[in-house]
NUZAPA-214258 format. One record per residue: residue number from 1; residue in one letter; x, y, z of N, C-alpha, C, O in turn. Coordinates in steps of 0.001 Angstrom, whole numbers, plus 500000, padded with zeros to 6 digits. Example, Ala and Ser with C-alpha at 12.3 -4.5 7.8 and 13.67 -1.06 7.14 Angstrom:
# residues 2
ATOM  num  residuo   neast  nnorth     nup  caeast  canorth    caup   ceast  cnorth     cup   oeast  onorth     oup
ATOM    1        A  513190  494310  507800  512300   495500  507800  513200  496700  507800  514236  496681  508465
ATOM    2        S  512850  497750  507080  513670   498940  507140  512900  500030  507870  513409  501138  508039
***
This chain:
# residues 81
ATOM  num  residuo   neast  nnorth     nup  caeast  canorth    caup   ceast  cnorth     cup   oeast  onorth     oup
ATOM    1        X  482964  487063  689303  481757   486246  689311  480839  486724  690423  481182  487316  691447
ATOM    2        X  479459  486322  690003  478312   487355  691103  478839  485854  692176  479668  484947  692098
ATOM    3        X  477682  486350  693218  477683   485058  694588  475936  484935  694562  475374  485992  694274
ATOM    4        X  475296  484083  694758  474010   483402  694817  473853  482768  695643  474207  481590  695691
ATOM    5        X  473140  483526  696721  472519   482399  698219  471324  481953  697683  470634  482846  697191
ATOM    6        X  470867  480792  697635  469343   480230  697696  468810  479688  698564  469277  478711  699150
ATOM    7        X  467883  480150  698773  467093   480011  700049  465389  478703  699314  464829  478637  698220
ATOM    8        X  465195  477964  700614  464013   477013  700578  464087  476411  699488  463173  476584  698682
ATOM    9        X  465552  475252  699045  465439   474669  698461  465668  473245  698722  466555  472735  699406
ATOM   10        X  464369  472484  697820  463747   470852  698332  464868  470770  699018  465933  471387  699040
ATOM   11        X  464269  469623  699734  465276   468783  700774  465669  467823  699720  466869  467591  699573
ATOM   12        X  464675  467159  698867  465568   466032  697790  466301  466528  696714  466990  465759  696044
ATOM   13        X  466213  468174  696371  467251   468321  695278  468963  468769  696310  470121  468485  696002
ATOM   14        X  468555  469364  697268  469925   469382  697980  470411  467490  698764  471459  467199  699341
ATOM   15        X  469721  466962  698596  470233   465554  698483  470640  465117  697592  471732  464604  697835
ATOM   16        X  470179  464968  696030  470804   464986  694978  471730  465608  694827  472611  464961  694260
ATOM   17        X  472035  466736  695093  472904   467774  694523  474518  466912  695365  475587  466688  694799
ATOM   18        X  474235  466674  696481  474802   466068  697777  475550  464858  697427  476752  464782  697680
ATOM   19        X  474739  463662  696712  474986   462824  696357  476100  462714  695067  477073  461976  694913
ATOM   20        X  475473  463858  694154  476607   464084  693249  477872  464197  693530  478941  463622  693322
ATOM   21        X  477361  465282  694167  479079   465991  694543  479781  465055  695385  480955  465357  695597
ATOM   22        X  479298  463846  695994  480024   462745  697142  480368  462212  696093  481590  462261  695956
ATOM   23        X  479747  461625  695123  480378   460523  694089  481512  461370  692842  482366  460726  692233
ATOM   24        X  481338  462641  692674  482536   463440  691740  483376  463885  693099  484368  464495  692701
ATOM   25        X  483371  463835  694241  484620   463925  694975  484819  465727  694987  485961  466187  695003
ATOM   26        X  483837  466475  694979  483718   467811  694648  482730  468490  695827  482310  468011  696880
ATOM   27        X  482573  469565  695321  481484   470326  696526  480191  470828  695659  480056  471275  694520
ATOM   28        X  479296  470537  696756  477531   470975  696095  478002  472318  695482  477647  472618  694342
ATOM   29        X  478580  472910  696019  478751   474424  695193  478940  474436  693430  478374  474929  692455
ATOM   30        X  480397  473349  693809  480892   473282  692087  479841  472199  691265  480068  471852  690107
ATOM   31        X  478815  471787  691945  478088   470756  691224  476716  471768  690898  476077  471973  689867
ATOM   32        X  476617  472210  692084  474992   473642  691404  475461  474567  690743  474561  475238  690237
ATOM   33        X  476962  475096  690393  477026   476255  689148  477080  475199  688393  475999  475282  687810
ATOM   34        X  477699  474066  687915  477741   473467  687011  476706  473478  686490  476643  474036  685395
ATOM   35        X  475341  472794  687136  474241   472719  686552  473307  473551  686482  472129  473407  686155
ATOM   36        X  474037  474668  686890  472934   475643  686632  473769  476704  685413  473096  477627  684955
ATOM   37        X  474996  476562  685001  475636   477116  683907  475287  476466  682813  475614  476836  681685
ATOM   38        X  474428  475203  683123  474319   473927  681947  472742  474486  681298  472138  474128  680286
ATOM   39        X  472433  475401  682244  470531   476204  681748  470824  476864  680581  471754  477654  680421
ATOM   40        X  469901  476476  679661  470376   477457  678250  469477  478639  678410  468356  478667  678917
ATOM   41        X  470165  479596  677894  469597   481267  677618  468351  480894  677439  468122  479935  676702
ATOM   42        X  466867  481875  678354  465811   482037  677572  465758  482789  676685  466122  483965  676670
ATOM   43        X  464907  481650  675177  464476   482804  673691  463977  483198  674041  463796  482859  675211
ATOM   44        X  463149  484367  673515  462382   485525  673335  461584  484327  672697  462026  483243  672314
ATOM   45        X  459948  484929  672680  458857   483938  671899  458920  484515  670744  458224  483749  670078
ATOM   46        X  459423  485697  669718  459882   486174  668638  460512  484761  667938  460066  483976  667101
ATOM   47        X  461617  484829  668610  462276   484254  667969  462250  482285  668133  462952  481502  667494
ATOM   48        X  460978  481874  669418  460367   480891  668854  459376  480694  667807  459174  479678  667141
ATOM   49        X  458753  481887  667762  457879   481681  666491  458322  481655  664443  457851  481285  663367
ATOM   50        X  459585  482372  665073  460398   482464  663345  460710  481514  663411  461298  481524  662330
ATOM   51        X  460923  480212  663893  461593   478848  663878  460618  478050  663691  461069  476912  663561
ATOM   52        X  459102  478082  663583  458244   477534  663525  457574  477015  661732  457406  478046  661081
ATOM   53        X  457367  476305  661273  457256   476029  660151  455855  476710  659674  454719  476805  660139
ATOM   54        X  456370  477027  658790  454306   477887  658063  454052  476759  657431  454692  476085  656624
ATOM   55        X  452300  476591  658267  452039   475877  657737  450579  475616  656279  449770  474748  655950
ATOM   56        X  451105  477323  655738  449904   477483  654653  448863  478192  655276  448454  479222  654739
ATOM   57        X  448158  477618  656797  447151   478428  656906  446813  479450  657559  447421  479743  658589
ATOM   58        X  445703  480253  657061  445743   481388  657478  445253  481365  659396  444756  480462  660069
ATOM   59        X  445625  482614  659723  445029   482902  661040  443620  483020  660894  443034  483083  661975
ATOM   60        X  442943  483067  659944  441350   483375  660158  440866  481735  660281  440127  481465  661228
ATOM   61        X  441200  480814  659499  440660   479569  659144  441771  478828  660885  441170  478311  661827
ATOM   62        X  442813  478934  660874  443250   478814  662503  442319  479021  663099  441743  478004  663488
ATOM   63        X  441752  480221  663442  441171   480787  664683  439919  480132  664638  439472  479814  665740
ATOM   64        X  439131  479804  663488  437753   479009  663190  437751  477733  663872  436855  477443  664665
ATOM   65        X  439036  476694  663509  439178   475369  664436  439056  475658  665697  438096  475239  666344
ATOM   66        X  439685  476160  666050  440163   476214  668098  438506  477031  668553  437863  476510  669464
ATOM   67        X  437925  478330  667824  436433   478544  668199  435830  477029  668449  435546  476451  669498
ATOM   68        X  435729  476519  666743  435165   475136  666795  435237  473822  667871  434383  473039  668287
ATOM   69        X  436872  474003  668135  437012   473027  669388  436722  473222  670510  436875  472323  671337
ATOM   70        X  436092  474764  670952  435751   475098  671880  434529  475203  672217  434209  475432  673384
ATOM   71        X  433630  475047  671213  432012   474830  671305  431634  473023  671650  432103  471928  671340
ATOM   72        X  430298  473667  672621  429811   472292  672941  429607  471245  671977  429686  471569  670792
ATOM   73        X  429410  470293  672210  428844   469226  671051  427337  468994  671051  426662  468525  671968
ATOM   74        X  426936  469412  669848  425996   469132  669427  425478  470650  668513  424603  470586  667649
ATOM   75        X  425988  471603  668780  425902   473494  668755  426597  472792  667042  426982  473938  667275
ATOM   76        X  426912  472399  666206  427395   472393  664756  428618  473245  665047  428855  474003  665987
ATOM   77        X  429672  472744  663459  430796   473618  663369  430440  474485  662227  429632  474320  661313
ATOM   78        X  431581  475852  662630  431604   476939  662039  432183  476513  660274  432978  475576  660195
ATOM   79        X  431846  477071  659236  432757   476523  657993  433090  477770  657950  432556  478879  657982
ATOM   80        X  434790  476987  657814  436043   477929  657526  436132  478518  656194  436223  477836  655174
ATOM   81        X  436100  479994  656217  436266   480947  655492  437245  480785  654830  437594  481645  654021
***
């Protein structure tokens, strides 16, 4: 197993961390791998976007709203292509 010093961390999460480990009868050590073994893998945004539901519309008529929501009011909206 690697070893991990951390340095400048809050004073209230090493109180928490503190508090835990007083009430499980354990050490901050075995209570911060715990919860930090408990971090799930970062996805790739690939593979958040294949999980994403299609929702029919295209990227051109997409990209027309968010232009649209981004113009002042009163300037009219663009009609989607």
């Amino acid at each position: 197993m690697a070893t991990l010093h951390l340095t400048n961390v809050p004073e209230h999460v090493v109180a928490a961390l503190e508090a835990i480990a007083a009430a499980e009868q354990t050490t901050v050590n075995a209570v911060a791998v715990r919860e930090l073994a408990a971090v799930p893998e970062p996805t790739g945004s690939a593979r958040l976007l294949v999980a994403l539901p299609d929702t029919g519309l295209s990227a051109q008529v997409l990209l027309g709203a968010i232009a649209d929501g981004r113009r002042p009011a009163g300037e009219g909206l663009r009609s989607a292509e």
